[in-house]
N, CA, C and O atoms as a GROMACS GRO file, in nm:
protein
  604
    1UNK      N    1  13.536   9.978  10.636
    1UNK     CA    2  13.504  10.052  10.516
    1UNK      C    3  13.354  10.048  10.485
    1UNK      O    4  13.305  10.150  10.437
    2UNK      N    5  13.271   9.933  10.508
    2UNK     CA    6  13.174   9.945  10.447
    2UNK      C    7  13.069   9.992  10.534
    2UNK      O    8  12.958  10.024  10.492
    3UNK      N    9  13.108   9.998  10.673
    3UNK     CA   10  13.068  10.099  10.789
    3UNK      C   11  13.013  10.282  10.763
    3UNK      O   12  12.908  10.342  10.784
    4UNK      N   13  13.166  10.327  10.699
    4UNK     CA   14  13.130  10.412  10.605
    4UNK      C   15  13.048  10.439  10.532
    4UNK      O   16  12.988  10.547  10.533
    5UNK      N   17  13.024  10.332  10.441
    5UNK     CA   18  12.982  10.330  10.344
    5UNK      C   19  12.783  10.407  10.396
    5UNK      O   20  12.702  10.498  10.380
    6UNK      N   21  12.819  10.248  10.479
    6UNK     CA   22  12.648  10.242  10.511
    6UNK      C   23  12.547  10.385  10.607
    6UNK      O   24  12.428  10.415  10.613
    7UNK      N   25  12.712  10.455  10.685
    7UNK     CA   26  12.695  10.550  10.785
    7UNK      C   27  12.630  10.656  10.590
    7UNK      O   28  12.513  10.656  10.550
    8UNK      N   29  12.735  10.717  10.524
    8UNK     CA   30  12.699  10.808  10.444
    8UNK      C   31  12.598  10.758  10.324
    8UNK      O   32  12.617  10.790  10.207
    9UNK      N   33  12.521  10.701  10.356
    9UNK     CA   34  12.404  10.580  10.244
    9UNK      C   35  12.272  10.631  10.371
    9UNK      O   36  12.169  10.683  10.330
   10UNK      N   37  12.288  10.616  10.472
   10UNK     CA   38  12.206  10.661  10.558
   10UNK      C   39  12.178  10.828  10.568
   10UNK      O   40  12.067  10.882  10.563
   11UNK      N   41  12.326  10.902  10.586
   11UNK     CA   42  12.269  11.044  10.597
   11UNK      C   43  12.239  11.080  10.471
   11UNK      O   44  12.174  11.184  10.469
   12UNK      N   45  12.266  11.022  10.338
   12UNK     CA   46  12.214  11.099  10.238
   12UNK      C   47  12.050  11.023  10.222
   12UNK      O   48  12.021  11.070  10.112
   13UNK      N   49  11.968  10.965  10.249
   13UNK     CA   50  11.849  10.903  10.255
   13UNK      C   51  11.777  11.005  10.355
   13UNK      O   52  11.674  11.069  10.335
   14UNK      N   53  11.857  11.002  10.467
   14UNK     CA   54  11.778  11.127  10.532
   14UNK      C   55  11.765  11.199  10.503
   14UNK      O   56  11.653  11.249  10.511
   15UNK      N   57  11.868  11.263  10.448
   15UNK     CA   58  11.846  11.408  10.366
   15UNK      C   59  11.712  11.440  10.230
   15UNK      O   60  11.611  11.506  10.205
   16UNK      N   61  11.794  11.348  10.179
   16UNK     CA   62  11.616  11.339  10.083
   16UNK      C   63  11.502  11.346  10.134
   16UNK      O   64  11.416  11.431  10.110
   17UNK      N   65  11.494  11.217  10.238
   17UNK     CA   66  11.369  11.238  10.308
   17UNK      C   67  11.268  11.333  10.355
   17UNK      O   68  11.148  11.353  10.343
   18UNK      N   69  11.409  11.402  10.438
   18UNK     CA   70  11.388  11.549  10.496
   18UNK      C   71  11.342  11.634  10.427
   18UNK      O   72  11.257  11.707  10.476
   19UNK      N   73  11.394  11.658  10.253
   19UNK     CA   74  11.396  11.767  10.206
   19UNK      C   75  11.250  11.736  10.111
   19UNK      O   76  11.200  11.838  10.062
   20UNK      N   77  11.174  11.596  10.081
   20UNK     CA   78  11.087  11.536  10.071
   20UNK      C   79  10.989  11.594  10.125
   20UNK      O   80  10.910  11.667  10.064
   21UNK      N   81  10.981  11.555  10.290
   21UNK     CA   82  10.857  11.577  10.369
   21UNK      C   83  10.818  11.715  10.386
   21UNK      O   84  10.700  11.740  10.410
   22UNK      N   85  10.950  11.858  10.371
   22UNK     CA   86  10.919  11.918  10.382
   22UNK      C   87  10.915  11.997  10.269
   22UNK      O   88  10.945  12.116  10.277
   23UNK      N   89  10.882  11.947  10.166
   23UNK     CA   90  10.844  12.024  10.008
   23UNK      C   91  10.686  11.913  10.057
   23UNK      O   92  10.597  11.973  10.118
   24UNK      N   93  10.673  11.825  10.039
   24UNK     CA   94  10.571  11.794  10.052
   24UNK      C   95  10.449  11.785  10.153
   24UNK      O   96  10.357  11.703  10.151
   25UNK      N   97  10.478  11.918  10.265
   25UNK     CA   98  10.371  11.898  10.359
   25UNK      C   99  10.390  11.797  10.482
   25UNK      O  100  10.301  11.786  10.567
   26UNK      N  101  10.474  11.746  10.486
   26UNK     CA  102  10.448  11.634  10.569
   26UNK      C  103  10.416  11.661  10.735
   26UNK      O  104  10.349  11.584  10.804
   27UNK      N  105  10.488  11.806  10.789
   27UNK     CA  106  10.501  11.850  10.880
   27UNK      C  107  10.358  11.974  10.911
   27UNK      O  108  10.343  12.027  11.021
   28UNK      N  109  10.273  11.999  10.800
   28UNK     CA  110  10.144  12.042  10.841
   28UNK      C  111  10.033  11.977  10.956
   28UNK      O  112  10.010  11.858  10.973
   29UNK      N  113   9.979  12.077  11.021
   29UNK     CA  114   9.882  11.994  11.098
   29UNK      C  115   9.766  11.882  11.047
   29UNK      O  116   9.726  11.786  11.112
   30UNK      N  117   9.728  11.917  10.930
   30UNK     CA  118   9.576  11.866  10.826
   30UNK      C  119   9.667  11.816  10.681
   30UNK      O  120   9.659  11.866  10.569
   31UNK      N  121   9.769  11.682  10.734
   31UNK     CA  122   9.872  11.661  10.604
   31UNK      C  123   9.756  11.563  10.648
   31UNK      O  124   9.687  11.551  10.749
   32UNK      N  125   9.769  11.473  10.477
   32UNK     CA  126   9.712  11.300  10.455
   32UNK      C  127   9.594  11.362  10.318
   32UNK      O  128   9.569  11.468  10.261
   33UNK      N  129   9.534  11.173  10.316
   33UNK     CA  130   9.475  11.217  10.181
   33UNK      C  131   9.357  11.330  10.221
   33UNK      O  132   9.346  11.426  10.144
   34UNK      N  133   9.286  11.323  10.316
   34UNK     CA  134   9.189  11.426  10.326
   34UNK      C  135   9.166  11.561  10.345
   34UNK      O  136   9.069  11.636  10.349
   35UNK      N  137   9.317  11.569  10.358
   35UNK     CA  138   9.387  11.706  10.340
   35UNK      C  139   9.359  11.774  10.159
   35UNK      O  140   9.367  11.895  10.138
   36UNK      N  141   9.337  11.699  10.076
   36UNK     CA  142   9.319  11.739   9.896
   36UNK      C  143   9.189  11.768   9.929
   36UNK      O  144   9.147  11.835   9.835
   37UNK      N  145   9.083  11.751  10.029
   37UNK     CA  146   8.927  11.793  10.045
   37UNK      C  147   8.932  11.922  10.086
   37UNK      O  148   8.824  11.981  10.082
   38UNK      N  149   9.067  12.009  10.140
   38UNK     CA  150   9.012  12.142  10.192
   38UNK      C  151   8.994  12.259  10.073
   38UNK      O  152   9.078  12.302   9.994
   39UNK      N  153   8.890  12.286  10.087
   39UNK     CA  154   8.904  12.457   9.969
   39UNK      C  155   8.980  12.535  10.001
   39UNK      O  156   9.008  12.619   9.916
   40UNK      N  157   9.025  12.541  10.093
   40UNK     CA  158   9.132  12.635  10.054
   40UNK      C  159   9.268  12.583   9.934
   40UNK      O  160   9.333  12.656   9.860
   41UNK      N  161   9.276  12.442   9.952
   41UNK     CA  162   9.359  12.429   9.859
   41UNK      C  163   9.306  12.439   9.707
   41UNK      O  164   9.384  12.430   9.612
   42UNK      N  165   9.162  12.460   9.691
   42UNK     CA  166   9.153  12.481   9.578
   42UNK      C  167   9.023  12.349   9.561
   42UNK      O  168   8.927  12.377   9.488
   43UNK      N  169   9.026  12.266   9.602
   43UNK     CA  170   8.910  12.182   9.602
   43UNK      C  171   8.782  12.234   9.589
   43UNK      O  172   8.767  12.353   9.616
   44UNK      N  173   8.648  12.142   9.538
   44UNK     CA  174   8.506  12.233   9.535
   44UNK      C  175   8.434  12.158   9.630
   44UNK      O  176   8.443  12.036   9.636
   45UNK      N  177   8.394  12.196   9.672
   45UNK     CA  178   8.248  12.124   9.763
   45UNK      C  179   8.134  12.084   9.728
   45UNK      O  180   8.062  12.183   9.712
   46UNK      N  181   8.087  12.002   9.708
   46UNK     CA  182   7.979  11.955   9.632
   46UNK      C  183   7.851  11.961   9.741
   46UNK      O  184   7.827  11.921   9.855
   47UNK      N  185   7.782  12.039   9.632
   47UNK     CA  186   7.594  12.072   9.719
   47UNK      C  187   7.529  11.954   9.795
   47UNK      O  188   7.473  11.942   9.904
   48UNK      N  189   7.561  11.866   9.684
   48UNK     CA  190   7.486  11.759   9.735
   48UNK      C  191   7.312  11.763   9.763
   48UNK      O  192   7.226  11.710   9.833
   49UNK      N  193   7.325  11.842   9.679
   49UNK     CA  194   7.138  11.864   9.723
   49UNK      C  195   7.047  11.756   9.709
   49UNK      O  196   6.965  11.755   9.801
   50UNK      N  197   7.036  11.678   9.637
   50UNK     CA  198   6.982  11.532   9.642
   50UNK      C  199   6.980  11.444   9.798
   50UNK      O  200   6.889  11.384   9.856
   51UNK      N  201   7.140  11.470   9.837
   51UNK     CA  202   7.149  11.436  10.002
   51UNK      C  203   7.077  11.496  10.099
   51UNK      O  204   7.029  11.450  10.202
   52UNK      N  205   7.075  11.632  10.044
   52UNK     CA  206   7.040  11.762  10.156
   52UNK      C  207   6.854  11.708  10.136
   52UNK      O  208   6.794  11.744  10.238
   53UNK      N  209   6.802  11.668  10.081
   53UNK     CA  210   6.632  11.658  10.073
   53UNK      C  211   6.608  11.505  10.141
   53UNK      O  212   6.532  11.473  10.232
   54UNK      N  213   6.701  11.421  10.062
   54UNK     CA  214   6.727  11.294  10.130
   54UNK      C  215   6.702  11.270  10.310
   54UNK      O  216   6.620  11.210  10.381
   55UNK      N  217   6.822  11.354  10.330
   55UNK     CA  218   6.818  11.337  10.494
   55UNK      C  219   6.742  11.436  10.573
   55UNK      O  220   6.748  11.436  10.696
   56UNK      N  221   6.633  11.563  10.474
   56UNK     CA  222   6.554  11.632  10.567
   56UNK      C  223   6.431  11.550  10.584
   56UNK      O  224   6.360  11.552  10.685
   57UNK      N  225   6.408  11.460  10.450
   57UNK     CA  226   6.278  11.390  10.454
   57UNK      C  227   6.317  11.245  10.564
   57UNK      O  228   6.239  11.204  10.651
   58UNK      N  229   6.420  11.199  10.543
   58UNK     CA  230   6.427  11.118  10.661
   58UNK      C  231   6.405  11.110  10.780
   58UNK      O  232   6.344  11.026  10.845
   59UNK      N  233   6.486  11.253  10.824
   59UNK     CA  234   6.481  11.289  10.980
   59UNK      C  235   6.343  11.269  11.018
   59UNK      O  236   6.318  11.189  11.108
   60UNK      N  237   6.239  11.340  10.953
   60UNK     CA  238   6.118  11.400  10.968
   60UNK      C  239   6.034  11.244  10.984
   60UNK      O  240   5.928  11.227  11.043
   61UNK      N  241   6.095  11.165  10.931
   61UNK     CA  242   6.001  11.025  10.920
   61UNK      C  243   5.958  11.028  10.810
   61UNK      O  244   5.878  10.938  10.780
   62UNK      N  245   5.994  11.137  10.700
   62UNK     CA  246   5.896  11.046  10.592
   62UNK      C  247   5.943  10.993  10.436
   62UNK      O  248   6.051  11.017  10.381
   63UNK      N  249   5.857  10.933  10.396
   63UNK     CA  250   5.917  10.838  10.283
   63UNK      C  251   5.986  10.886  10.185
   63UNK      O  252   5.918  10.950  10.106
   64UNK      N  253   6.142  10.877  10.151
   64UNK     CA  254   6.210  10.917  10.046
   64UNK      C  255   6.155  10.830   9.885
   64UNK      O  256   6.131  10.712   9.860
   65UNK      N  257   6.150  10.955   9.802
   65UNK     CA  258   6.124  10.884   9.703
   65UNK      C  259   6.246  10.842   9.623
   65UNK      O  260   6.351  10.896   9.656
   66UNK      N  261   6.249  10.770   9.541
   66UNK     CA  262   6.306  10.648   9.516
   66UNK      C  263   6.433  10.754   9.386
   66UNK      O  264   6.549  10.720   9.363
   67UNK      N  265   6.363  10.878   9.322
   67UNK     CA  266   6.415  10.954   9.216
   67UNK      C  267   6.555  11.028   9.333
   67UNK      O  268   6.676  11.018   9.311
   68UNK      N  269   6.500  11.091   9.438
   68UNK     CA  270   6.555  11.157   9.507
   68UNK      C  271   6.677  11.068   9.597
   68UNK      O  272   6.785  11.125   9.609
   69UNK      N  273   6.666  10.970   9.642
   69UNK     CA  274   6.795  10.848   9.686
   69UNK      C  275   6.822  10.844   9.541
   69UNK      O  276   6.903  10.754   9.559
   70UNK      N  277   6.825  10.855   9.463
   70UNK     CA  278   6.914  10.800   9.353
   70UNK      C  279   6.986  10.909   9.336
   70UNK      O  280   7.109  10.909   9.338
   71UNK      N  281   6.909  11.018   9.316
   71UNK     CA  282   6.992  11.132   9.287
   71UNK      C  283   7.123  11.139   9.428
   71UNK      O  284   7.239  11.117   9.391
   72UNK      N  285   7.106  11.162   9.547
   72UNK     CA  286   7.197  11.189   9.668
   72UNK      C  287   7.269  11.052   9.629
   72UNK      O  288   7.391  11.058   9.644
   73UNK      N  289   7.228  10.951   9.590
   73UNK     CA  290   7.366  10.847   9.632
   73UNK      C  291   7.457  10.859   9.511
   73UNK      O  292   7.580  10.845   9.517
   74UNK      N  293   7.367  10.895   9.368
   74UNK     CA  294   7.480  10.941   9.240
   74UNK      C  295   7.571  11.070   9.287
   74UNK      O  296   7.690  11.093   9.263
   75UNK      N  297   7.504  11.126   9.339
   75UNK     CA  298   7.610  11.278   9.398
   75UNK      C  299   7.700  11.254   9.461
   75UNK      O  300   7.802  11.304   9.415
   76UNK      N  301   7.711  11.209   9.535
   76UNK     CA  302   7.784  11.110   9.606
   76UNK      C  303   7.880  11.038   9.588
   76UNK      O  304   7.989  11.041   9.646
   77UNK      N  305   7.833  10.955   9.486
   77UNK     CA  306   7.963  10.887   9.411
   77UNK      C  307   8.026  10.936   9.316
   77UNK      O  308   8.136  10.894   9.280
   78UNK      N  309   7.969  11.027   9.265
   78UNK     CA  310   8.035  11.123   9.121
   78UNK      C  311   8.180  11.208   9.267
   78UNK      O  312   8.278  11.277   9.238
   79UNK      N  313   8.159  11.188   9.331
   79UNK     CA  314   8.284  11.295   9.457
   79UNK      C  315   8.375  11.191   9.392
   79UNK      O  316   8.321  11.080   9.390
   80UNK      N  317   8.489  11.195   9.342
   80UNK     CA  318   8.600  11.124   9.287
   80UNK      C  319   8.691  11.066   9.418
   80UNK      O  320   8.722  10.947   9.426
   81UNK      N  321   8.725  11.156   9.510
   81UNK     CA  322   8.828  11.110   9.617
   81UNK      C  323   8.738  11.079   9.727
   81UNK      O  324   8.689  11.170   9.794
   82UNK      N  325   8.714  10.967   9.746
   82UNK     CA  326   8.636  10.904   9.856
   82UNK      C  327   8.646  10.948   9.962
   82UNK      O  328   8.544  10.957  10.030
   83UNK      N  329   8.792  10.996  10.021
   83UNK     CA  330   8.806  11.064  10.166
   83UNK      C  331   8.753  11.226  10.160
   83UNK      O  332   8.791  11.305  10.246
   84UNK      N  333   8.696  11.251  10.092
   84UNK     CA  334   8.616  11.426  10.025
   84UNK      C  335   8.458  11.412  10.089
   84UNK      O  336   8.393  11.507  10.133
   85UNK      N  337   8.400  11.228  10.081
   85UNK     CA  338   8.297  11.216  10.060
   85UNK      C  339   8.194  11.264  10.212
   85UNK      O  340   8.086  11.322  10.204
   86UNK      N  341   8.265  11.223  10.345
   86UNK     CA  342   8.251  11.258  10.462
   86UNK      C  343   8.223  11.412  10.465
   86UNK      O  344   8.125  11.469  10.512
   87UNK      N  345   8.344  11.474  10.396
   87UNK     CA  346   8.360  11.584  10.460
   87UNK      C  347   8.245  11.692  10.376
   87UNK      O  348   8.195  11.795  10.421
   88UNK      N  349   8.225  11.632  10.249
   88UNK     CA  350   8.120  11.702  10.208
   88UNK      C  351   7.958  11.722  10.266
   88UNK      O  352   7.881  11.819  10.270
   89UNK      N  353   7.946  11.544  10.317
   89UNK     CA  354   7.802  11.535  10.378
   89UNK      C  355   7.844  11.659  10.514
   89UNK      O  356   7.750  11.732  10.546
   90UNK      N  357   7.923  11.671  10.558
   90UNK     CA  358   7.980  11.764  10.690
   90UNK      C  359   7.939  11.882  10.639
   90UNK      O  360   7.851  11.934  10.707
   91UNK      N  361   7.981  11.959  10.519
   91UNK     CA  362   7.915  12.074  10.442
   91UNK      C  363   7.808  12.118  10.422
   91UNK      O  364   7.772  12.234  10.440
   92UNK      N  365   7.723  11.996  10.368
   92UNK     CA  366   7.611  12.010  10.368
   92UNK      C  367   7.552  12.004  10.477
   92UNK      O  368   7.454  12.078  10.475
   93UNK      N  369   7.566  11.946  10.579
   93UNK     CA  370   7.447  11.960  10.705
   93UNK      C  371   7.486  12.061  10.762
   93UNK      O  372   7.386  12.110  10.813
   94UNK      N  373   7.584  12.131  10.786
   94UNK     CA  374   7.647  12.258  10.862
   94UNK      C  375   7.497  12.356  10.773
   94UNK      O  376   7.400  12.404  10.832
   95UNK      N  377   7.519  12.360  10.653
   95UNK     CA  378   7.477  12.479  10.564
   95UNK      C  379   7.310  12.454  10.605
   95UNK      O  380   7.243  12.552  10.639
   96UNK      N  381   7.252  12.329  10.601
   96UNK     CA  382   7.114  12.319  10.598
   96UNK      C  383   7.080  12.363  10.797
   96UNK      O  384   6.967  12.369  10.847
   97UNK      N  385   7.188  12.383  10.860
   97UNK     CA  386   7.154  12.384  11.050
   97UNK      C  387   7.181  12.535  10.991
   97UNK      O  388   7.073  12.593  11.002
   98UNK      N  389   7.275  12.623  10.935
   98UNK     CA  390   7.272  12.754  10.901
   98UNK      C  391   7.134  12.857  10.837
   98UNK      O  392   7.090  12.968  10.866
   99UNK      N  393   7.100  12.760  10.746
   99UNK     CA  394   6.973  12.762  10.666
   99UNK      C  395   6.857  12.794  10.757
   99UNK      O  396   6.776  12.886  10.767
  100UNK      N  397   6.890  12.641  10.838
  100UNK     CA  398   6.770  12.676  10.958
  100UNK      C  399   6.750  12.775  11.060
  100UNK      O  400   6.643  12.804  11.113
  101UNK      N  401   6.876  12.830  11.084
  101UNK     CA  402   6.918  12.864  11.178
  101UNK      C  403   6.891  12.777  11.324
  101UNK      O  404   6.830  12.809  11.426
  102UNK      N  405   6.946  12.682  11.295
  102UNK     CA  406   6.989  12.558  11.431
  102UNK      C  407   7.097  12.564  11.528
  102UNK      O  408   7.212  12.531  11.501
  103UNK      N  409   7.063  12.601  11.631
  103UNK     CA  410   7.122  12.590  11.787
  103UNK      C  411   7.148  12.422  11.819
  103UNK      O  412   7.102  12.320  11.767
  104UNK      N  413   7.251  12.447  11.941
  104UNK     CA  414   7.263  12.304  11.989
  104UNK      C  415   7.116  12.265  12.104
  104UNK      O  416   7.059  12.315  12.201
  105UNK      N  417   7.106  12.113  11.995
  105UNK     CA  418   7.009  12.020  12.086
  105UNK      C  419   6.831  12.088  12.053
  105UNK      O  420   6.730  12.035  12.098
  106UNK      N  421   6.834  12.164  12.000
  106UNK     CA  422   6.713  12.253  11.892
  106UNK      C  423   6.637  12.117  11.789
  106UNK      O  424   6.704  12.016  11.764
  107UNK      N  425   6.539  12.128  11.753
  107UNK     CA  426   6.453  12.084  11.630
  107UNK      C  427   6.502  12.145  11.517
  107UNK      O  428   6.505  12.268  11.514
  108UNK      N  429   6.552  12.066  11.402
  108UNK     CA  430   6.616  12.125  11.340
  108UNK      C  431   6.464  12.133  11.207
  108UNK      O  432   6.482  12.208  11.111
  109UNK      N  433   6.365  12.076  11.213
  109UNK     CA  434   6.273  12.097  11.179
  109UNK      C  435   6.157  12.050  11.254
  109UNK      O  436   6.196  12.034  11.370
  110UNK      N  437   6.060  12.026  11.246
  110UNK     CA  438   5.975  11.991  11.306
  110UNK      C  439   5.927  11.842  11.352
  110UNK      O  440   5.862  11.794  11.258
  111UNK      N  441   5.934  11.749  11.462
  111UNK     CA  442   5.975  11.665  11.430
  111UNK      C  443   6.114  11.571  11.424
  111UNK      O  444   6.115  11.450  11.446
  112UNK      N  445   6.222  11.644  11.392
  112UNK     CA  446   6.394  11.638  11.358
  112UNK      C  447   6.466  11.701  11.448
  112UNK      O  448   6.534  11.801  11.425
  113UNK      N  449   6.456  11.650  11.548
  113UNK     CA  450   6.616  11.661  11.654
  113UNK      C  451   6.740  11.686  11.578
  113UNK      O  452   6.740  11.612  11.480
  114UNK      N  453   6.868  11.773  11.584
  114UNK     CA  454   6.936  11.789  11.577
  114UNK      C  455   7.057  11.672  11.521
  114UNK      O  456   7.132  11.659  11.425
  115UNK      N  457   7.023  11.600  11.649
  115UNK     CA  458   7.151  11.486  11.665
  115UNK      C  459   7.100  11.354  11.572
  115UNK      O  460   7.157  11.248  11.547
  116UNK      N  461   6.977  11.404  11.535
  116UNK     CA  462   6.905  11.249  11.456
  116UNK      C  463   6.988  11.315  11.339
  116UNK      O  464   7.095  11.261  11.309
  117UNK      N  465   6.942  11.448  11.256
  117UNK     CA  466   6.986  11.470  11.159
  117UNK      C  467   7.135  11.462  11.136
  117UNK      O  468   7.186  11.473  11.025
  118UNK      N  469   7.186  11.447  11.221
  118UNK     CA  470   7.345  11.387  11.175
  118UNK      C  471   7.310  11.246  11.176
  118UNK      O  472   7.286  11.188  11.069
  119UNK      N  473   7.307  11.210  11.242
  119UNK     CA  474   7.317  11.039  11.231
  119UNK      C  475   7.266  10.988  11.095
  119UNK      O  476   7.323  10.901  11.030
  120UNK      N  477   7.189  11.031  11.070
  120UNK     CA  478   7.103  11.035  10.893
  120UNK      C  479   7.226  11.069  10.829
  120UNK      O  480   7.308  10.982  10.800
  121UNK      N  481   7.244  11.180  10.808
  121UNK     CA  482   7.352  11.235  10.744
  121UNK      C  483   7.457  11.138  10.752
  121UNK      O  484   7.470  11.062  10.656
  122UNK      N  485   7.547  11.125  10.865
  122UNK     CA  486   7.652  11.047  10.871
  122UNK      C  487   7.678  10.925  10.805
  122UNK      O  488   7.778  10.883  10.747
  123UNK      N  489   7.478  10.835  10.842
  123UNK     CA  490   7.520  10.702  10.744
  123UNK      C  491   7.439  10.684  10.601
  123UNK      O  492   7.375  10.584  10.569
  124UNK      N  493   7.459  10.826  10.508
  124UNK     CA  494   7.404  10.805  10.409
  124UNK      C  495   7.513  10.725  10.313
  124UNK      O  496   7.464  10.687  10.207
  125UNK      N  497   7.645  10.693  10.331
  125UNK     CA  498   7.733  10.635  10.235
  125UNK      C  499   7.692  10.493  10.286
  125UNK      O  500   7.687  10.435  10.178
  126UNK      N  501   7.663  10.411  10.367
  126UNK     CA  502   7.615  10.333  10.430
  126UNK      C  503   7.461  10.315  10.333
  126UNK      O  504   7.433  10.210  10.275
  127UNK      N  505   7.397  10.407  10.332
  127UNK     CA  506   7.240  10.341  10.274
  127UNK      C  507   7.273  10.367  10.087
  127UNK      O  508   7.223  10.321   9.985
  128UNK      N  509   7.342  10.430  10.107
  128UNK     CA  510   7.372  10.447   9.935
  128UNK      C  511   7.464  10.325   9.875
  128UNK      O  512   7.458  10.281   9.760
  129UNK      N  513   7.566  10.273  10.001
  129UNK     CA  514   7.680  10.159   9.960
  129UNK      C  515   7.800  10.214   9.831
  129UNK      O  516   7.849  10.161   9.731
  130UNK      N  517   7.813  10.352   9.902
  130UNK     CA  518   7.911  10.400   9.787
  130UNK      C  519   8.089  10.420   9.928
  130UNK      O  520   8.081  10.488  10.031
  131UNK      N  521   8.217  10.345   9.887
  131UNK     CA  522   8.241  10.338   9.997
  131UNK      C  523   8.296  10.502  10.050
  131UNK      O  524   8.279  10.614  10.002
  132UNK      N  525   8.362  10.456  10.164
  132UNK     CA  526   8.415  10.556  10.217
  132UNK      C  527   8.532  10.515  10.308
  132UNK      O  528   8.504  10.420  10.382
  133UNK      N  529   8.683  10.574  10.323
  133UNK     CA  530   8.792  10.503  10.445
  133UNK      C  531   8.720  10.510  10.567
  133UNK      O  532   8.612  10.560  10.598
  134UNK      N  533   8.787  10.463  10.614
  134UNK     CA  534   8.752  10.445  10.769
  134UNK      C  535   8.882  10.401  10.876
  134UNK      O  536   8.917  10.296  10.930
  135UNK      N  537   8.932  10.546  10.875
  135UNK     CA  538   9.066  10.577  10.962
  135UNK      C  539   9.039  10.508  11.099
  135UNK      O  540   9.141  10.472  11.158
  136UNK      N  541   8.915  10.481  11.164
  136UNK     CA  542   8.960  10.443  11.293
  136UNK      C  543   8.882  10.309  11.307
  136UNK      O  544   8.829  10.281  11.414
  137UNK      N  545   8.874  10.220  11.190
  137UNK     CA  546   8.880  10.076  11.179
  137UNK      C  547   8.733  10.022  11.237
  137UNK      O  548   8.715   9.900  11.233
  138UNK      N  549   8.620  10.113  11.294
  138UNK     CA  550   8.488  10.104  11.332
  138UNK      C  551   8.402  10.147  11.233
  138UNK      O  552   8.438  10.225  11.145
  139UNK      N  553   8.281  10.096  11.243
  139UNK     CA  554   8.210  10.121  11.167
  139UNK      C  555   8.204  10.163  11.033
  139UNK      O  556   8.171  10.279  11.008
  140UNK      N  557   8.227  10.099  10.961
  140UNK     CA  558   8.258  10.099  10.790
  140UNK      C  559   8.149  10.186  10.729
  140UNK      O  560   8.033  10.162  10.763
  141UNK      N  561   8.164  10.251  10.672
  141UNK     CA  562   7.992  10.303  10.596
  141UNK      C  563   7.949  10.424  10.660
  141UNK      O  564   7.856  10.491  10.618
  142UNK      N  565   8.022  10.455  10.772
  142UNK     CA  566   7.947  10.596  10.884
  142UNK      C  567   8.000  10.665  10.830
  142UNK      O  568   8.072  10.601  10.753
  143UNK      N  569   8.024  10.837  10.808
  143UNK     CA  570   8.080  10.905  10.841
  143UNK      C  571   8.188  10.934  11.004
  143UNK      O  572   8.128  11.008  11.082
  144UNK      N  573   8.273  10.904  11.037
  144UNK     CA  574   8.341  10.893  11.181
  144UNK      C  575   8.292  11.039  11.231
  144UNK      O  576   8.257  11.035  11.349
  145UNK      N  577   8.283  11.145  11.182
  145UNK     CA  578   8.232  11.276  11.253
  145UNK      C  579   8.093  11.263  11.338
  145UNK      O  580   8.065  11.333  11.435
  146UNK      N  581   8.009  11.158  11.282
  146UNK     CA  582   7.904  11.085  11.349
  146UNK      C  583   7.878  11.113  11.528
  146UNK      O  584   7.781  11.157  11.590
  147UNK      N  585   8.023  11.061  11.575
  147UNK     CA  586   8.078  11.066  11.665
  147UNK      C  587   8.120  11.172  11.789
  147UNK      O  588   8.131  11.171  11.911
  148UNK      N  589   8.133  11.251  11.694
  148UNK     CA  590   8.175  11.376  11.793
  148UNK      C  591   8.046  11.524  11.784
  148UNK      O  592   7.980  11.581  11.696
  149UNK      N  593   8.064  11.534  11.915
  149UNK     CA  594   7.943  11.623  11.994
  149UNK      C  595   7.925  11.769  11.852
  149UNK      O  596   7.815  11.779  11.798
  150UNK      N  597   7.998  11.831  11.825
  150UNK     CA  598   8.038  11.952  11.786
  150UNK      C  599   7.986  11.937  11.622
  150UNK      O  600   7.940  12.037  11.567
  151UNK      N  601   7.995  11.809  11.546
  151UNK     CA  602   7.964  11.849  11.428
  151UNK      C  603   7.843  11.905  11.360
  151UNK      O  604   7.848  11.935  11.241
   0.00000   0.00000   0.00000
């Protein structure tokens, strides 16, 4: 009897489950928390322009002033969902290589290699110390897109 029991205690748990994951996304390709960062769902993207001057004056070698890091690392942290925070610095450097009109492996200014200006970019949550997850358990503080050739 209680075989029963436990057999129909099980298919109705699945069933919920089921009917759960799939009211809730679960079966999308871009499900998880960083999935609430895409605009299309309605999310905003933040300029970040404080960042965007931040990491052009970096690349270039030269001295950030002290008004301007304050401003990019407050921008920064005002992003409420921490897993947003990556994908925004990702926004912004796309738009400033657009701006430039930047090719792969190009000067993205004078001075500023391409691949430096990500790496800047990538570990500004790192020089600001505002946090960020870190899905693949390396390097705490980077952006993980850091990583890959294409961003």
């Amino acid at each position: 009897m209680w075989m029963k029991t436990v057999f129909w205690g099980l298919l109705l748990f699945m069933l919920v489950a089921t009917t759960m994951a799939v009211e809730y996304g679960a079966r999308r390709h871009n499900s998880g928390p960083w999935s609430w960062c895409d605009p299309a769902t309605g999310y905003k993207v933040s300029a970040l322009t404080g960042c965007r001057a931040m990491v052009k004056l970096q690349c270039v070698g030269s001295q950030v002033p002290e008004a301007v890091l304050r401003d990019c690392c407050q921008q920064l942290a005002d992003i409420n969902n921490e897993w947003c925070r990556c994908g925004d610095l990702s926004s912004m450097l796309r738009s400033v290589y657009q701006e430039l009109g930047v090719r792969e492996g190009k000067e993205v200014l004078p001075g500023c290699r391409k691949e430096v200006m990500k790496l800047t970019a990538a570990s500004v949550p790192e020089v600001c110390k505002v946090p960020i997850p870190n899905p693949s358990g390396d390097r705490a503080g980077v952006c993980y897109w850091a990583a890959y050739p294409d961003t």
